[in-house]
C-alpha positions, 0 to 999 in steps of 0.5 A: 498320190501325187510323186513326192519329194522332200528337200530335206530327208528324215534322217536315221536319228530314231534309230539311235534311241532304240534299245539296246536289246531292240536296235532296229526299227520298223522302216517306213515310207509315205504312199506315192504314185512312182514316175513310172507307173504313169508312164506305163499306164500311158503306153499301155492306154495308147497301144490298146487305142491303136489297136482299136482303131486297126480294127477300124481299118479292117472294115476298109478291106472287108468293104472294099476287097469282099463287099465291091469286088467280090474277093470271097477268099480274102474273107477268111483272112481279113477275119483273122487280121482283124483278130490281130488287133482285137487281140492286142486290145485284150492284150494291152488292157490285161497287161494294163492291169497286171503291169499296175495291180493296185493303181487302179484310179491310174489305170483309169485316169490314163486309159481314158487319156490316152484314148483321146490321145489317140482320138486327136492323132486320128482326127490329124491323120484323117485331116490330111486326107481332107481338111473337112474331115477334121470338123466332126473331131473339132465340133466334137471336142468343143461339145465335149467340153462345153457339155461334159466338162462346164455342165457337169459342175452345175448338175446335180450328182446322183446319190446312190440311194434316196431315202425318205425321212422315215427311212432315216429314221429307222437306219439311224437308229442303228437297224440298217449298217447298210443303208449308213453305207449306202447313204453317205456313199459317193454321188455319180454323174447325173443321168443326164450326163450319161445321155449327153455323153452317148449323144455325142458320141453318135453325133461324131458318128452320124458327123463322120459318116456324113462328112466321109459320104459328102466327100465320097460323092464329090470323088475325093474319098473312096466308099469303102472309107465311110465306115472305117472314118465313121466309126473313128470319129465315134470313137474319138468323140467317145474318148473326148467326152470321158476325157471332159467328164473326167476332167469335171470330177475333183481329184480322188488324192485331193478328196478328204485332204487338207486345202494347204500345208504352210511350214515356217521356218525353224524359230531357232537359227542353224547354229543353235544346238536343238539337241536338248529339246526333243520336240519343237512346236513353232505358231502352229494354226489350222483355220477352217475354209471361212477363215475361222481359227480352230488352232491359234499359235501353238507353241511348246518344246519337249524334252527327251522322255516326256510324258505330256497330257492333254487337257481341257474343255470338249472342243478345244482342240486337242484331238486336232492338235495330235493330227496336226502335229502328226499328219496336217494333210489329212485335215479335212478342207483345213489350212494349217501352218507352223513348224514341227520337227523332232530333233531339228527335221521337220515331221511334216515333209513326205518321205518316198523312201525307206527311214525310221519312223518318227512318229505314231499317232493312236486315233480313239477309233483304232485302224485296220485294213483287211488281211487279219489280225496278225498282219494288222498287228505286224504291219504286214512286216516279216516274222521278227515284227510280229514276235515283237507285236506279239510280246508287247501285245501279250504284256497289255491284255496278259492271257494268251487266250485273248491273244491267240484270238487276236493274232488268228483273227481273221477280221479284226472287226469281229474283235471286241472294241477292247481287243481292237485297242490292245491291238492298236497300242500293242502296233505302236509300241512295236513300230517304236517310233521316237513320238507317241501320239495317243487320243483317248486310249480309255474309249474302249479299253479295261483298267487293266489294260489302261494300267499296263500301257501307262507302264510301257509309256513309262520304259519308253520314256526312259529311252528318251520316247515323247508321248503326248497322251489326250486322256482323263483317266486318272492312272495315265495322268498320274504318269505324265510329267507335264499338262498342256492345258487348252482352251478354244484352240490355243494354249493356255498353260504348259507347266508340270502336272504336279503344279498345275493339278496343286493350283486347280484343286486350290481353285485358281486357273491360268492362262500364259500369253504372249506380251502382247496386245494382240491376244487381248481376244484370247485373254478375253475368251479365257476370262469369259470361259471363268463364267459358265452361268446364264446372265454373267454378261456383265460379270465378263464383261467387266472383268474382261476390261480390266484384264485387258488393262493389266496386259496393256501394263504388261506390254509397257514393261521395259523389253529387253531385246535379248531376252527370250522369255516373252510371256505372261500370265494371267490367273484366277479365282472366285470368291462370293460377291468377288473375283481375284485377277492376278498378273505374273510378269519377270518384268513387272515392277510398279514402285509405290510411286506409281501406285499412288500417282494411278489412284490418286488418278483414279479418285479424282477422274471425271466421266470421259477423262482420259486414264492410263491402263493402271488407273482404270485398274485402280477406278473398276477395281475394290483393290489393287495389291503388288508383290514381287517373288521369285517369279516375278513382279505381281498385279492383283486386282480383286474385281466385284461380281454377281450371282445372276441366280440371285438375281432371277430370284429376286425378280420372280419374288417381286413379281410373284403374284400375293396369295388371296 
């Protein structure tokens, strides 16, 4: 990864919510690729392209000293001159990978850099000589480009294995892991790339040779330097052509990443006391490379010590959620933008140095690098880490059998997928971040186990912890304080989780918005998602009309520029043959005057008249009813709908052919 550097630094502040008996926290810091390590990659690239060409430079001597004038004992000597810089080469090249064991993409990103490096410090020296002698470095260059670089974006890149569909069929099929890993392995360069690089890399070659000879010929050059100018051009057109080639080839830090993090700006000012509020979430969104909206201005808080679940239909984006809030830089070719932070620092900044970590996310699929159970558990860390991953990890499975069996693990694939959870939960909840991330825990884990980490969330909790669980087994919501309820990517409700399943076992449903005309297509996706059967077209289309309605009453409300609470909300209910559509607004208030006047509007409206939003309520609706209480002014509207079922029946009934 590219050297990182944030303007503003994570503070020590999660250390500060620890417990007594624990005080320090595991430190982290994000990967980086250190200032250092590229520059001594370069060094160690241009000594050992040095080198090379010092052997180059024997071949003068051998030619000129043993091959013309006949100086056999210099043979001997020149041999063991020229293993000077064979030597250097191995020397460089080992030290190279010493020096940056575990950088390897650096290692060879700068080893083919710093080749062409030398190749155009070659073909200057050289020109000084004769400005000809630059032509096969320059055409060579050009060709390398043009061949290697251009080219390559339009040929098509070799699978490492072409399978034929009854192949897939077997592999797929789950007989084959292999041939899985061999399929959805990375593509090489074309074989007509590797063709061309080798032809220019002999045309610098036969270019330099025949450019030393015609010089030689015409006196300007000795005999003895065709070799050594030969062999150099190869070289360097060698180096050029990898150079391009490499070029051609997307970054391997950019593969998997996200195509742009935008951070706001903070939705409070400076002098705002955010210490209340433990986690802010300001107009989050993650759009797809065609622009399509996967997260649609998400926007909560939390306080110290919730305990927040996730719900909501399949794909409404609550997984992606988690890893935007976490991380939004592995969001796979996604754009994400908005505001996170805990405690006023942003979480999205990359931090390069040692800090407390502020949070933790626990994917369904638990990770694991290799290096065995213990240190996967301990994060590699020292022996305190691992007494306390080894206790929270004994507290959540409770047999030191099963224990004892992770900790000495020697792969921690060979675990069962329920072991592998518990090692996965028992890691975060020794890192002790200040923020739990955690998305499906039951994919693969017991009751038991279920049950023992919805009492440790509880602890942490009482430490101030966040958690933001994804979750629908029934004892892990029992536990959470408030739902966050989604739908289609955005928020549609974030109320107590006592509230919320009260009104849901009732029937009614909900959805809170801004005061805004501009979510009328989130209020309209919402309404739509109310009816799931085939043939309710008309059903949402008319009860999508009228709540566009009520939110245009909603916005015609008297605003007062103070005030912070902008929302609104939408709920409903079926009924047979009906639908109730109700509009909680503080702000609404319709006094029975204009009531009256909207359906007195209403009754006498002609086809084309031009109505305002109430009496359009009033016309499309079977009625219309006010209240106002405690949580504001209410408009409810019952709308008439269908049964597309009933429908269908009678029409195969009239169609139905009479029996003879």
């Amino acid at each position: 990864m590219s050297d990182l550097s944030t303007e503003r630094e994570l503070p020590d502040l999660s250390l500060n919510f620890l417990s007594a008996t624990e005080a320090t926290s595991l430190p982290f810091r994000d990967r980086t690729t250190p200032l250092w390590a590229t520059a001594i990659s370069l060094l160690f690239s241009l000594g050992g392209g040095v080198c090379l060409l010092a052997v180059a430079v024997f071949v003068v001597f051998f030619y000129d000293q043993v091959a013309l004038n006949g100086q056999l004992i210099l043979a001997p000597l020149l041999m063991l001159g020229t293993l000077v810089p064979i030597l250097g080469i191995l020397i460089f090249e080992v030290g190279h990978a010493r020096a940056l064991a575990g950088f390897r993409h650096i290692r060879l990103r700068n080893t083919v850099t710093g080749k062409a490096i030398v190749g155009c410090l070659a073909g200057s020296s050289l020109a000084l000589l004769d400005p000809i002698l630059a032509a096969p470095f320059v055409v060579g260059a050009l060709l390398s480009w043009l061949l290697c670089s251009v080219a390559a974006n339009w040929m098509r890149r070799e699978p490492m294995w072409d399978f034929a569909p009854q192949e897939a069929a077997g592999f797929l099929s789950g007989r084959d892991q292999r041939a899985v890993e061999l399929a959805n392995a990375a593509r090489a360069d074309s074989a007509l790339l590797d063709s061309i690089h080798k032809a220019l890399a002999l045309s610098g070659l036969t270019g330099g040779f025949a450019v030393a000879s015609w010089l030689t010929a015409t006196e300007v050059l000795n005999v003895a330097s065709i070799a050594t100018i030969a062999l150099i051009t190869y070289w360097s057109v060698d180096a050029f052509a990898a150079y391009f080639r490499q070029r051609s080839h997307a970054d391997p830090e950019s593969l998997g990443r996200a195509e742009e993090v935008i951070q706001l700006p903070p939705p409070y000012s400076a002098d705002q006391d955010m210490a209340d509020t433990a986690l802010v979430v300001s107009h989050l969104s993650v759009h797809a490379p065609d622009g399509t909206a996967l997260l649609s201005d998400v926007s909560f808080r939390a306080e110290p010590g919730a305990i927040i679940g996730l719900s909501g239909d399949s794909f409404s984006g609550k997984s992606l959620l988690l890893q935007a809030l976490h991380a939004p830089q592995d969001l796979d070719g996604l754009t994400a933008e908005g505001y996170v932070a805990l405690h006023g620092t942003p979480l999205w900044s990359r931090q390069a140095r040692d800090a407390a970590l502020p949070s933790v996310f626990v994917p369904p699929d638990p990770l694991s690098v290799p290096g065995g159970g213990a240190k996967n558990l301990a994060c590699f860390a020292g022996a305190a880490q691992l007494d306390r991953a080894r206790r929270l990890l004994q507290s959540l499975v409770f047999t030191a059998d099963t224990v004892e069996r992770i900790v000495t693990a020697k792969d921690v694939h060979h675990l069962s997928r329920t072991e592998q959870k518990a090692l996965s939960l028992a890691r975060a909840l020794a890192l002790r971040p200040y923020l739990y991330l955690i998305d499906r825990p039951e994919d693969g884990a017991s009751e038991s186990l279920l049950g023992a980490l919805g009492d440790k969330l509880k602890s942490e909790a009482r430490l101030g912890h966040i958690t933001l669980i994804i979750t629908e087994n029934r004892q892990l919501l029992e536990r959470c304080d408030q739902l966050l309820m989604m739908q289609n990517g955005r928020v549609i409700e974030f109320a107590p989780t006592a509230e919320i399943r009260a009104r849901l076992s009732s029937g009614w449903s909900r959805f809170v918005t801004d005061r805004d005309l501009d979510n009328e297509e989130a209020l309209d996706a919402w309404v739509c998602s109310q009816f799931r059967r085939e043939g309710d077209e008309a059903n949402r289309r008319s009860v999508c009309m009228i709540a566009n309605e009520m939110l245009s009453v909603a916005c015609q409300a008297m605003i007062d520029p103070t005030e912070t609470d902008k929302t609104v909300s939408f709920e409903f209910k079926h009924f047979v043959g009906q639908c109730e559509l109700r509009l909680v607004d503080r702000r609404l208030a319709l006094s029975s005057g204009a009531m009256n006047k909207a359906r007195v509007a209403a009754d006498t409206s002609v086809e084309g008249e031009r109505l305002s939003p109430l009496a359009k309520i009033m016309r499309d609706s079977l009625s219309v009813a006010t209240d106002i209480t405690d949580d504001g002014g209410h408009l409810q509207v019952t709308i008439k709908t269908y049964d597309p079922r009933l429908l269908e029946t009678r029409k195969v009934g009239k169609d139905a052919t009479p029996k003879a």
